[in-house]
Every structure is written in structure tokens, then in C-alpha cells.
Biopython code that builds the backbone (N, CA, C, O; Angstrom):
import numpy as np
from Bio.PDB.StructureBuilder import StructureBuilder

atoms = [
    (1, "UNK", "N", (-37.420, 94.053, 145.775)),
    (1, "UNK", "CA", (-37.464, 94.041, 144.327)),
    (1, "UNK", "C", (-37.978, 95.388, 143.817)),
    (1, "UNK", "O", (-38.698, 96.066, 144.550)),
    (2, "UNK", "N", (-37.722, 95.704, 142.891)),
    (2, "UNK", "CA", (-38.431, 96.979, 142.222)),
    (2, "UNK", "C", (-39.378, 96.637, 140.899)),
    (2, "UNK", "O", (-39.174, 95.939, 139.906)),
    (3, "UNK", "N", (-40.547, 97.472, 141.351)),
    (3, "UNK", "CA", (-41.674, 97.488, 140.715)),
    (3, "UNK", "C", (-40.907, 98.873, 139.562)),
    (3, "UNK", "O", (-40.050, 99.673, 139.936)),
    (4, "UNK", "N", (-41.500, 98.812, 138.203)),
    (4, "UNK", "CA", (-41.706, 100.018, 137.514)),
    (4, "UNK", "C", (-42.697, 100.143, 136.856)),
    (4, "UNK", "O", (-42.960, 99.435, 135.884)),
    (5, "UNK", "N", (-43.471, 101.159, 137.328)),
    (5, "UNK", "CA", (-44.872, 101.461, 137.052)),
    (5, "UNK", "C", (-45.185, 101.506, 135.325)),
    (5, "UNK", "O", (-44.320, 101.786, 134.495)),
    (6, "UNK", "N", (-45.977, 101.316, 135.146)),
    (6, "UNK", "CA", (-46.242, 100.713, 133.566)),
    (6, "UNK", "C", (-47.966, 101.381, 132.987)),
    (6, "UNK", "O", (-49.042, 101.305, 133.581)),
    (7, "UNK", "N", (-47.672, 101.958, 131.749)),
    (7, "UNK", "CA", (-49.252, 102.910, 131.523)),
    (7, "UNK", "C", (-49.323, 101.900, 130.063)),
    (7, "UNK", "O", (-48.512, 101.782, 129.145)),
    (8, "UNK", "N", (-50.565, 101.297, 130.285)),
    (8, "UNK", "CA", (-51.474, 100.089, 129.167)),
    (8, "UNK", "C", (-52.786, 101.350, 128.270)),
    (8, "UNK", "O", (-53.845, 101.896, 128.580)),
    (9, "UNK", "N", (-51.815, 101.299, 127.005)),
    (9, "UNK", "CA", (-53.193, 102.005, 126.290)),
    (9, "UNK", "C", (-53.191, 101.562, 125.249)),
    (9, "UNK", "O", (-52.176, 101.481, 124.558)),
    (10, "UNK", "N", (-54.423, 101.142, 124.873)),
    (10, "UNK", "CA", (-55.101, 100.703, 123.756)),
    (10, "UNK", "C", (-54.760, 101.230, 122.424)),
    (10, "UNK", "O", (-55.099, 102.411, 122.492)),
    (11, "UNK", "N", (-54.169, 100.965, 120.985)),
    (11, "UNK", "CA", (-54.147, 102.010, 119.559)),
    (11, "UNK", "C", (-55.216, 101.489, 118.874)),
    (11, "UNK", "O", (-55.286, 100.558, 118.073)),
    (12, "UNK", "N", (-55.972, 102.181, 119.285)),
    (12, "UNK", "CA", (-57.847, 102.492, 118.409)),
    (12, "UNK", "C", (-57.362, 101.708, 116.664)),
    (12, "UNK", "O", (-57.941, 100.861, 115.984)),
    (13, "UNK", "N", (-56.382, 102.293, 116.497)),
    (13, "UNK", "CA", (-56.166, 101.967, 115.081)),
    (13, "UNK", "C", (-55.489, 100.262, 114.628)),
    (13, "UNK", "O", (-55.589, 99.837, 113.478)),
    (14, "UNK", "N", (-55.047, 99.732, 115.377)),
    (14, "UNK", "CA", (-54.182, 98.691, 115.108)),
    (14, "UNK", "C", (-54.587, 97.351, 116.141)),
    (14, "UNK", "O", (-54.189, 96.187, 116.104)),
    (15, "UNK", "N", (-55.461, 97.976, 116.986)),
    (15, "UNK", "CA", (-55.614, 97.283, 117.948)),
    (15, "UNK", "C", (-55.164, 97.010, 118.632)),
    (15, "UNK", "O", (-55.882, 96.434, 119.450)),
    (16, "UNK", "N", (-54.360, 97.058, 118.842)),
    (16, "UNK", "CA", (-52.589, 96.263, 119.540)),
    (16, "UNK", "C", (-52.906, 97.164, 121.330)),
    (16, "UNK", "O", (-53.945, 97.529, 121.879)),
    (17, "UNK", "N", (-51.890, 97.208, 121.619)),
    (17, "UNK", "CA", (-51.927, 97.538, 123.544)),
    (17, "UNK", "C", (-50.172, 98.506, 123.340)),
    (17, "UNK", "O", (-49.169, 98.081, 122.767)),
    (18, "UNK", "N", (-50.361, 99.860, 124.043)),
    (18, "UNK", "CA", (-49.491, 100.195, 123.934)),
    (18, "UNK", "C", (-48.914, 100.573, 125.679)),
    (18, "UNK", "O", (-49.630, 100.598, 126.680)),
    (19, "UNK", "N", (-47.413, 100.836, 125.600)),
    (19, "UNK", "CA", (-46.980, 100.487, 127.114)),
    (19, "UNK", "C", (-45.798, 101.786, 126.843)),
    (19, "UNK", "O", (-45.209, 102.243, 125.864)),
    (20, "UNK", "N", (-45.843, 102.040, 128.184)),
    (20, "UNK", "CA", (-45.182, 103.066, 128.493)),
    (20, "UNK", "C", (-44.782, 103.338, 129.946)),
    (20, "UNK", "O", (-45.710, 103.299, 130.755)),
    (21, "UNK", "N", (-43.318, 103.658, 130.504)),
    (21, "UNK", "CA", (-42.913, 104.129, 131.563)),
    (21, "UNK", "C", (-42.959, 105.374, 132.022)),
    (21, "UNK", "O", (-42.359, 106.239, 131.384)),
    (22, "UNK", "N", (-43.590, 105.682, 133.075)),
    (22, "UNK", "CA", (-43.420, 106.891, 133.434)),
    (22, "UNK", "C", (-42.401, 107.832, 133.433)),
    (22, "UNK", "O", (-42.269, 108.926, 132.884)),
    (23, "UNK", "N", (-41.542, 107.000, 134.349)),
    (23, "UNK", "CA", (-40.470, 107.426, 134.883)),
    (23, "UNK", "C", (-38.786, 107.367, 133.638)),
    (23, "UNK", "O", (-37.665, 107.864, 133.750)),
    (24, "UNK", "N", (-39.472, 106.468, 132.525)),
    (24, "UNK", "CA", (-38.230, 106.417, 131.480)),
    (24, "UNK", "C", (-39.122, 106.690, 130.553)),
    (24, "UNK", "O", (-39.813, 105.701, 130.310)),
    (25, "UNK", "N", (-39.459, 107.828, 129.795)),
    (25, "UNK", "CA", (-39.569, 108.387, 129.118)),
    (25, "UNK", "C", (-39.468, 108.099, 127.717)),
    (25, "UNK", "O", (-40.181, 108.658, 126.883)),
    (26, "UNK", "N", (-38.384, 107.029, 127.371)),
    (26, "UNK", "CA", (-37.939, 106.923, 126.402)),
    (26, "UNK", "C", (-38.063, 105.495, 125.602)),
    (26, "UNK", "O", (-37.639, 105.138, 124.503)),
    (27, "UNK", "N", (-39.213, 104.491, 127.137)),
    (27, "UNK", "CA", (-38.561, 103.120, 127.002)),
    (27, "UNK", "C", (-40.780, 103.066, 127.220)),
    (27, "UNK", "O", (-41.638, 103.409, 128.033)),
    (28, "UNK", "N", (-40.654, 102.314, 125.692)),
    (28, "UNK", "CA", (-42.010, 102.443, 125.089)),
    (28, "UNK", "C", (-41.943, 100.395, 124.485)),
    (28, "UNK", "O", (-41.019, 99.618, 124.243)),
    (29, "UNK", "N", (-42.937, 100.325, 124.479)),
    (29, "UNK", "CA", (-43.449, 98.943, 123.697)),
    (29, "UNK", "C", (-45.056, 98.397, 123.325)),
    (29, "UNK", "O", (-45.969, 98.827, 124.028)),
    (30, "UNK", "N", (-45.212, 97.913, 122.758)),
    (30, "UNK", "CA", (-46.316, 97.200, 122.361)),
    (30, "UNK", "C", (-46.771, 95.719, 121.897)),
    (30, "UNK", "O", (-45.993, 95.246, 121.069)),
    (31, "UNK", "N", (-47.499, 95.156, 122.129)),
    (31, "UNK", "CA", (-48.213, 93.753, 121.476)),
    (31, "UNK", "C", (-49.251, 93.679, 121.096)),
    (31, "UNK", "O", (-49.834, 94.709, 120.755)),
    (32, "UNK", "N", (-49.768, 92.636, 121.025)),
    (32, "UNK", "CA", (-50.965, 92.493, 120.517)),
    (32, "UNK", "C", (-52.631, 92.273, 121.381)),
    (32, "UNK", "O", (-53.802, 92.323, 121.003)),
    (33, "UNK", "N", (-52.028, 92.051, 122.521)),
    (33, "UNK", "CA", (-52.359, 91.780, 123.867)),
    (33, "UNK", "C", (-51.988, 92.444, 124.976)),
    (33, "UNK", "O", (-50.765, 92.538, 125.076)),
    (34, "UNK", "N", (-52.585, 92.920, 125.814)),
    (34, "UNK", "CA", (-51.848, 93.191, 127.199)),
    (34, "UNK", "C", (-50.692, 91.908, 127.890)),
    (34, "UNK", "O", (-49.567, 92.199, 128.298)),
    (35, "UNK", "N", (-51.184, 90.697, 127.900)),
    (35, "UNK", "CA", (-50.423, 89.724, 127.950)),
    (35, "UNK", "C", (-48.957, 90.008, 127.622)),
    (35, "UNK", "O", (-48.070, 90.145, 128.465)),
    (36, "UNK", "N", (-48.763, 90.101, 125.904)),
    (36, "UNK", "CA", (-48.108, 89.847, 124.952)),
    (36, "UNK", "C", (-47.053, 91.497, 125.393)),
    (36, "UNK", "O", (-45.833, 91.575, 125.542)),
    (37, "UNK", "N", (-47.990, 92.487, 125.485)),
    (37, "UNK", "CA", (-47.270, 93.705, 126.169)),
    (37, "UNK", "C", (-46.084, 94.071, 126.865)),
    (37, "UNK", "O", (-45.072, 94.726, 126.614)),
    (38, "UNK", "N", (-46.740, 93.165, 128.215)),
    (38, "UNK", "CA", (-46.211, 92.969, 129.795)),
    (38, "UNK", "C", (-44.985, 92.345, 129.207)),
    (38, "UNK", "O", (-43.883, 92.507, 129.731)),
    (39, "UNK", "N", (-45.148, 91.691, 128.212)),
    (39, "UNK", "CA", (-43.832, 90.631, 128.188)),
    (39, "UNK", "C", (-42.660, 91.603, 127.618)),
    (39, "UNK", "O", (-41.493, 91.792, 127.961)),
    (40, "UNK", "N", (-43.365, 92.056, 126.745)),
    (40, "UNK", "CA", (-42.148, 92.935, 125.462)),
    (40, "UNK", "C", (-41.686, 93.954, 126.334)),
    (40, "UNK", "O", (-40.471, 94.130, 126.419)),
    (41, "UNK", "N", (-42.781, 94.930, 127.259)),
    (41, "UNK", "CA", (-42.245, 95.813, 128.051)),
    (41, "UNK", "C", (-40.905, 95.499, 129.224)),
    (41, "UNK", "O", (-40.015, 96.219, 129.675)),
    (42, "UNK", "N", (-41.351, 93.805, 129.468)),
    (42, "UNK", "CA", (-40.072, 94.026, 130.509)),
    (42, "UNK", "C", (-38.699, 93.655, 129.840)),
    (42, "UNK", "O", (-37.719, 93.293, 130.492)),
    (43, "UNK", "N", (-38.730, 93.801, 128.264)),
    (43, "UNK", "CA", (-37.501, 93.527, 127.811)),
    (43, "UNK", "C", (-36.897, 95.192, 127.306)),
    (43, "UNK", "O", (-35.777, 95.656, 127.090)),
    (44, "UNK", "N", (-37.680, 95.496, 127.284)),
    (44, "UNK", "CA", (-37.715, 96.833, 126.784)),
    (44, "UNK", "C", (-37.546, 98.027, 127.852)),
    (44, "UNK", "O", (-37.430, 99.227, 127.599)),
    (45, "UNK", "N", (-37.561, 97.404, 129.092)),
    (45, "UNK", "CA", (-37.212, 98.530, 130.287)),
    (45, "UNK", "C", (-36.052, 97.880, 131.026)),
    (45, "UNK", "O", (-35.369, 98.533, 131.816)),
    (46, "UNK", "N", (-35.855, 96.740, 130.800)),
    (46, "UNK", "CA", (-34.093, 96.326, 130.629)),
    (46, "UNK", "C", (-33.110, 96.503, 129.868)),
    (46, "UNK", "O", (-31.938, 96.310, 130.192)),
    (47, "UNK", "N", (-33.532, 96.915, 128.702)),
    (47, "UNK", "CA", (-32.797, 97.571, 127.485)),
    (47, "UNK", "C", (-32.396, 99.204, 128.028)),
    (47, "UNK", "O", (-31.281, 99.724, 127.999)),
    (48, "UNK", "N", (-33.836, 99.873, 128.577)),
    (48, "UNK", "CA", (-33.603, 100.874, 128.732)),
    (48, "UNK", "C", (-32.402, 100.843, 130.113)),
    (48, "UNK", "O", (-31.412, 101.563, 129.984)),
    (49, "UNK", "N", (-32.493, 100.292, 130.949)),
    (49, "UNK", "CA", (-31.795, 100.448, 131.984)),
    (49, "UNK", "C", (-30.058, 100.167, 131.770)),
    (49, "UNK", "O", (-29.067, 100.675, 132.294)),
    (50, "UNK", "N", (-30.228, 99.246, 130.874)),
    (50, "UNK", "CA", (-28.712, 98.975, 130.171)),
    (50, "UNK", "C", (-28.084, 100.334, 129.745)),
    (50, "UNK", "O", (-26.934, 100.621, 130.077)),
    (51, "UNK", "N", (-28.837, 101.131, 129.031)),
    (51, "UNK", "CA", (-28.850, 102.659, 128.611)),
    (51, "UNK", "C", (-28.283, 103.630, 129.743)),
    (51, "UNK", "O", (-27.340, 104.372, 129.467)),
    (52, "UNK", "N", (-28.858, 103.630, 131.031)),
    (52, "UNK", "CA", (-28.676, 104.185, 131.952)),
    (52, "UNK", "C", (-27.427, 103.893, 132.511)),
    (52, "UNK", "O", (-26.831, 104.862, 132.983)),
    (53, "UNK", "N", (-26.752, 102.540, 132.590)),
    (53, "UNK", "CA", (-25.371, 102.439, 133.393)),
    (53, "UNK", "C", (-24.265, 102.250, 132.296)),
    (53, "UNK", "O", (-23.077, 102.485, 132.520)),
    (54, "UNK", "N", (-24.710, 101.845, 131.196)),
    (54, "UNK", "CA", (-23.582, 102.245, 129.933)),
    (54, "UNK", "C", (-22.755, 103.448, 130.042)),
    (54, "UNK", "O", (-21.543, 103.645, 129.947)),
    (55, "UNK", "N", (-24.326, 104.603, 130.394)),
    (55, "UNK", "CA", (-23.613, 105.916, 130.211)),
    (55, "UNK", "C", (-23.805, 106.966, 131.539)),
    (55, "UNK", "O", (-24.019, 108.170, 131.673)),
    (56, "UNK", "N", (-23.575, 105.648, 132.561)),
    (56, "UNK", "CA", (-23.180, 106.295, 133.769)),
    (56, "UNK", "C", (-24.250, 107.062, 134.710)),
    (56, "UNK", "O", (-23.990, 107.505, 135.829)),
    (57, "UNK", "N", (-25.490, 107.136, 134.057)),
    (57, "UNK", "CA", (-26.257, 107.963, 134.544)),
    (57, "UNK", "C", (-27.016, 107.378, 136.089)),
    (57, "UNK", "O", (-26.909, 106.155, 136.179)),
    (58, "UNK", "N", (-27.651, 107.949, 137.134)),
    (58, "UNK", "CA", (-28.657, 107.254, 137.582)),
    (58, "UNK", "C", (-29.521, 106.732, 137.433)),
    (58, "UNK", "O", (-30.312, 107.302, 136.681)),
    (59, "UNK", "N", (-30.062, 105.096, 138.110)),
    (59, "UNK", "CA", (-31.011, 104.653, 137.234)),
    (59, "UNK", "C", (-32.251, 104.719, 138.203)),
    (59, "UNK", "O", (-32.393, 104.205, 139.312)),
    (60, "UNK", "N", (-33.188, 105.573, 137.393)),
    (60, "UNK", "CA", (-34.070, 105.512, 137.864)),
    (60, "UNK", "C", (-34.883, 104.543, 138.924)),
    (60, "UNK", "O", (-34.863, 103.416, 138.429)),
    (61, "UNK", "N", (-35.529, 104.524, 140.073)),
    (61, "UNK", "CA", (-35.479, 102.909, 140.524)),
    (61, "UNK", "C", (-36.822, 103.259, 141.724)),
    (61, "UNK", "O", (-36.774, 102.967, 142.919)),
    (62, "UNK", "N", (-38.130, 104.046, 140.920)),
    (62, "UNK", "CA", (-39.437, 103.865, 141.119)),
    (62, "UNK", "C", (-40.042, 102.537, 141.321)),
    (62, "UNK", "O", (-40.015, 101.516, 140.634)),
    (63, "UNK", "N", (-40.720, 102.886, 142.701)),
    (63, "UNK", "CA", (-41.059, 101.255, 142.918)),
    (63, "UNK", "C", (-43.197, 101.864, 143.159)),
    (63, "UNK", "O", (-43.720, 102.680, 143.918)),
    (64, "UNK", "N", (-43.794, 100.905, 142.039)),
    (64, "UNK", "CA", (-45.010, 101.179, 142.306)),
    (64, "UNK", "C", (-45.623, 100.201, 142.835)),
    (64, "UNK", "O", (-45.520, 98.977, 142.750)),
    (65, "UNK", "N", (-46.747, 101.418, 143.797)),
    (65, "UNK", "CA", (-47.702, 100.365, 144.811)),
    (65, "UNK", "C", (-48.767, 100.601, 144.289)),
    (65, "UNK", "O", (-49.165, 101.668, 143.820)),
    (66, "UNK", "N", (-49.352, 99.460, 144.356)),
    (66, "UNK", "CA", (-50.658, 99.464, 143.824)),
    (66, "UNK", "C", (-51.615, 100.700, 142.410)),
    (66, "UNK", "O", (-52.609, 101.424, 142.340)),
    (67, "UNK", "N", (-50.612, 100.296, 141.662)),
    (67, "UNK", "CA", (-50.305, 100.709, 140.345)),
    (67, "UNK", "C", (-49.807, 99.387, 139.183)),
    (67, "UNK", "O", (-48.840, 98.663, 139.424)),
    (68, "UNK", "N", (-50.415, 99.293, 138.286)),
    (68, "UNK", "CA", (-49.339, 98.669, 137.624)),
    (68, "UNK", "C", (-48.297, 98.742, 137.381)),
    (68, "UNK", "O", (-47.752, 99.846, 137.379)),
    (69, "UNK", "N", (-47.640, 97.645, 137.096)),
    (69, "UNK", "CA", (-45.705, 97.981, 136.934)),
    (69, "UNK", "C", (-45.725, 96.272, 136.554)),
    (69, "UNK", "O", (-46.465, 95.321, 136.296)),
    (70, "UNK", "N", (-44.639, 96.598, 136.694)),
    (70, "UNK", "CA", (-43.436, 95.180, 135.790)),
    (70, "UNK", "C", (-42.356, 95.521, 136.831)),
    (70, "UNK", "O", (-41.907, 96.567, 137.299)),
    (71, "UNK", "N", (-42.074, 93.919, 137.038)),
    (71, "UNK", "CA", (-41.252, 93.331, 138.175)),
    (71, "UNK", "C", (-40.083, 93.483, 137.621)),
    (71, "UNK", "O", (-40.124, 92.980, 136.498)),
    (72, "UNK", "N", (-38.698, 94.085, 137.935)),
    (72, "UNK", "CA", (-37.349, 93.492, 137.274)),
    (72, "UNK", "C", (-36.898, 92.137, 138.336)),
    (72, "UNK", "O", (-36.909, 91.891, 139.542)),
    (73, "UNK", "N", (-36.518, 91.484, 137.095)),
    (73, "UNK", "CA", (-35.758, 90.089, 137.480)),
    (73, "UNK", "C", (-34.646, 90.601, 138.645)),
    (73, "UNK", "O", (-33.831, 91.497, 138.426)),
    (74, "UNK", "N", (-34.771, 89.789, 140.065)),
    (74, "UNK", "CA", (-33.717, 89.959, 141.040)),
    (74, "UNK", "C", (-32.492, 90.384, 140.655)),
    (74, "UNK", "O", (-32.194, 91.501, 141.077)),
    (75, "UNK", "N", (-31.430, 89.653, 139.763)),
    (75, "UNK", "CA", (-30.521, 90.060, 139.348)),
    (75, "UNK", "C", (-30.315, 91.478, 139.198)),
    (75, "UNK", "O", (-29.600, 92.159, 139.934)),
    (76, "UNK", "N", (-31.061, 91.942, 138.081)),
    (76, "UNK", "CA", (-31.158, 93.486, 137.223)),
    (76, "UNK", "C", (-31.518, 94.288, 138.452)),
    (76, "UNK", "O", (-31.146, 95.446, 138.642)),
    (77, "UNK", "N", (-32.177, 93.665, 139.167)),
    (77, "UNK", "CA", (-32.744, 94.816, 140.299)),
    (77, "UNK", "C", (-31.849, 94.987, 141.068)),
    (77, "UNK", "O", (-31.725, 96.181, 141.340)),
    (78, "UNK", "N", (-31.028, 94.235, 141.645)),
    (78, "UNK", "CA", (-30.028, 94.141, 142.864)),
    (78, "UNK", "C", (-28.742, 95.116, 141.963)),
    (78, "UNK", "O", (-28.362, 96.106, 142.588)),
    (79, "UNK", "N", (-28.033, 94.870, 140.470)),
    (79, "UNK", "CA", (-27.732, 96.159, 139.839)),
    (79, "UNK", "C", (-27.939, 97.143, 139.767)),
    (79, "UNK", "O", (-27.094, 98.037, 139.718)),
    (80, "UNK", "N", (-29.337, 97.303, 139.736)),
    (80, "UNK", "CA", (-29.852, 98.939, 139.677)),
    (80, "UNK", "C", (-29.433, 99.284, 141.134)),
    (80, "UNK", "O", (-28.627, 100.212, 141.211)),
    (81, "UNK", "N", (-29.647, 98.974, 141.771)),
    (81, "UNK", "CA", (-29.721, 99.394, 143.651)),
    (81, "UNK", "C", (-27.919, 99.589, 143.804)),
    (81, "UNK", "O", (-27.304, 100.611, 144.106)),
    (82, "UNK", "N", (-27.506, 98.536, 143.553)),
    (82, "UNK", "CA", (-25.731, 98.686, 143.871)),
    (82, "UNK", "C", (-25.371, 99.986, 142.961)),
    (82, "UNK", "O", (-24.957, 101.025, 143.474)),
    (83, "UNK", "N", (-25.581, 99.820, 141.467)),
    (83, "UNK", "CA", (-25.225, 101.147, 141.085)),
    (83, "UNK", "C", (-25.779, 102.430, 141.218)),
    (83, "UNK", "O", (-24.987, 103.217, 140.699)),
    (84, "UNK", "N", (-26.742, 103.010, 141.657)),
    (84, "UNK", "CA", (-27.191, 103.864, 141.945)),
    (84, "UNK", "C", (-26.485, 104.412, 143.448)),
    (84, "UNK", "O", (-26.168, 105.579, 143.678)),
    (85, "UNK", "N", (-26.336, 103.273, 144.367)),
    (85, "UNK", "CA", (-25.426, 103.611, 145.607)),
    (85, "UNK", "C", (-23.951, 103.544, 144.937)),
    (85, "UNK", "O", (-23.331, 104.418, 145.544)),
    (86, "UNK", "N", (-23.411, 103.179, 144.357)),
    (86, "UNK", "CA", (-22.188, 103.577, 143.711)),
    (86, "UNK", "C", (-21.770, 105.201, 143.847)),
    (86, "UNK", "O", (-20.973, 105.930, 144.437)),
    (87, "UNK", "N", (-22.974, 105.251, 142.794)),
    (87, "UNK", "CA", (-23.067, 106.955, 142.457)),
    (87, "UNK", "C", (-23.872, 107.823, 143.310)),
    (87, "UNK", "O", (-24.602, 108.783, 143.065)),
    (88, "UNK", "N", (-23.704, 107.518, 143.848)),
    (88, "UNK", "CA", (-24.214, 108.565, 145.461)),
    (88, "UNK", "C", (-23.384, 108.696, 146.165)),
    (88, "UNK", "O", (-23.136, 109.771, 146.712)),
    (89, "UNK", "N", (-22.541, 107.318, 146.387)),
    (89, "UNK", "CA", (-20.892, 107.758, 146.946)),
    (89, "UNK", "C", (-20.238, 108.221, 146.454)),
    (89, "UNK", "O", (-19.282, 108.587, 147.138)),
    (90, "UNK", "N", (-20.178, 108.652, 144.657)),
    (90, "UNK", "CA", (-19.117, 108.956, 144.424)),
    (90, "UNK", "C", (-18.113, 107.955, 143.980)),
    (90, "UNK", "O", (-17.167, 108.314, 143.279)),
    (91, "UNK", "N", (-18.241, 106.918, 144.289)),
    (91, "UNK", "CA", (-17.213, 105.624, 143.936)),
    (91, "UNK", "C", (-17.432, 104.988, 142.645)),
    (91, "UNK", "O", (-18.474, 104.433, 142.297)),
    (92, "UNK", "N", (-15.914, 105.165, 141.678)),
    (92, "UNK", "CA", (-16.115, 105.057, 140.508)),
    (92, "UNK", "C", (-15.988, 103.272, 140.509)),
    (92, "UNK", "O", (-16.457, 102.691, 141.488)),
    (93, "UNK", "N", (-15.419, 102.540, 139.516)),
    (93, "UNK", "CA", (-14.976, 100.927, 139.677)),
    (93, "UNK", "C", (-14.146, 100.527, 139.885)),
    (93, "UNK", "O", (-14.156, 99.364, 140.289)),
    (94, "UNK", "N", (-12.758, 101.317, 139.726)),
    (94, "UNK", "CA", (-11.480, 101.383, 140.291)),
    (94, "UNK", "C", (-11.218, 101.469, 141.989)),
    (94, "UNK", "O", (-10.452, 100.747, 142.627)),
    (95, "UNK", "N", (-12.224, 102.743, 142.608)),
    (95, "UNK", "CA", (-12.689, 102.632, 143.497)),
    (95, "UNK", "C", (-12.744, 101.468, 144.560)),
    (95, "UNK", "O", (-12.151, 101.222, 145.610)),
    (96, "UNK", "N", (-13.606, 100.940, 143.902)),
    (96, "UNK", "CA", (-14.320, 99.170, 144.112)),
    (96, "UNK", "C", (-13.472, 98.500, 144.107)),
    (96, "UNK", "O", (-13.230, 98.190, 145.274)),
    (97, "UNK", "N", (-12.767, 98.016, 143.394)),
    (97, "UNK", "CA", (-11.938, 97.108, 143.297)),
    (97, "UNK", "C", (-10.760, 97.434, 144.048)),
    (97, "UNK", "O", (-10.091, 96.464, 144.403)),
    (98, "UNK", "N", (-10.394, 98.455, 144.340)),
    (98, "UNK", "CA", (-9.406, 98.729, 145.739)),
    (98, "UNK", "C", (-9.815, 98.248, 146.702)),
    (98, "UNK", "O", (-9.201, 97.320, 147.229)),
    (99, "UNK", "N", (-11.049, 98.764, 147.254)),
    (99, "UNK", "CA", (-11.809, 98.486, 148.512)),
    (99, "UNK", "C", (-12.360, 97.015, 148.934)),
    (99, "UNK", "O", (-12.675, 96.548, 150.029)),
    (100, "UNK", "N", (-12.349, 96.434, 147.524)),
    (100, "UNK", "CA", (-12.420, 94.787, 147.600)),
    (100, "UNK", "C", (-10.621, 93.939, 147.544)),
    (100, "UNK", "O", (-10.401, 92.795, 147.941)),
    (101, "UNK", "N", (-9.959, 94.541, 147.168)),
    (101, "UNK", "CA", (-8.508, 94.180, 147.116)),
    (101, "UNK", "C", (-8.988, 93.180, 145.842)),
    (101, "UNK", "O", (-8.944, 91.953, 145.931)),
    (102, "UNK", "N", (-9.465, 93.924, 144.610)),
    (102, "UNK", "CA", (-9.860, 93.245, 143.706)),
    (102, "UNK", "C", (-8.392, 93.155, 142.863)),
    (102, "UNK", "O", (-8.323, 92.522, 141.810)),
]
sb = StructureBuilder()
sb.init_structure("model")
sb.init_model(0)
sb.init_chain("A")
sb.init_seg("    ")
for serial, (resi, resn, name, xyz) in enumerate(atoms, 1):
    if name == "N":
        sb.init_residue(resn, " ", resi, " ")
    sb.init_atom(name, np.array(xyz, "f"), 0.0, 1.0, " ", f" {name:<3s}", serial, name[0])
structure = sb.get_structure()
């Protein structure tokens, strides 16, 4: 499974818990709770990852140890892993579907 490491900081001002990926830059969330956080973040770093194979890119696929992180659901994870080896071969989906006699 893949872990993605996850940074919990407090907004002095609002109180709330703010969340952030290292490694995606772009894929940010918050609650009201750390609880409430964890939750929004792992919808919010599935969003981001949707981002990543929409537009073809590699998806990032940092696995943290003994660090915090957020688990992706088996499914999403076993995607990230197939497409990322996709694009390391080189093999577009047309590709694929030859090679499966799809």
C-alpha cells in the first residue's frame, strides 16, 4: 500500500489544523480537528492524484515510514503503481490493449 506523508499544522488564527503534502505541493486541506483533517486530506490527495493521470504525468508514489501519512485506499494505490509502470515502459493504452488482445 502507499503511505503519503502528511505535515499537521495548527492556524493560530482560526484554530482549525492545517495539512499538507510534501511531495504534492499543490494538494493542501484543513478541518477543524486533526481527526476531521486526516479525513478531508485523504480526499484531497485523491483529487490530487486524479490530476496527475488526467494529464499523464507521473504520480508521485512516496511511501512514509514512520512519519505521518495517509493510507490510499487499495484500489487508488494499485492505479498509482500500474500507471506509473505504464510510463516507465513507455506503453501508452492502445499499447495495453493490444498486449491484452483487448
Amino acid at each position: 500500500m502507499l503511505h503519503y506523508i502528511i505535515t499537521l499544522k495548527p492556524a493560530p488564527e482560526t484554530g482549525a489544523v492545517v495539512a499538507g503534502f510534501p511531495d504534492i505541493e499543490f494538494c493542501h486541506s484543513d478541518g477543524d480537528d486533526a481527526d476531521e483533517t486526516l479525513l478531508n486530506a485523504k480526499d484531497a490527495l485523491i483529487s490530487a492524484l486524479e490530476i496527475f493521470i488526467e494529464q499523464r504525468q507521473p504520480v508521485p508514489s512516496m511511501v512514509g515510514e514512520g512519519q505521518p501519512s495517509v493510507l490510499l485506499p487499495g484500489l487508488i494505490a494499485q492505479k498509482v503503481l500500474f500507471l506509473n509502470d505504464m510510463q516507465a515502459q513507455g506503453v501508452r493504452k492502445a499499447a495495453l490493449a493490444r498486449r491484452l488482445r483487448v
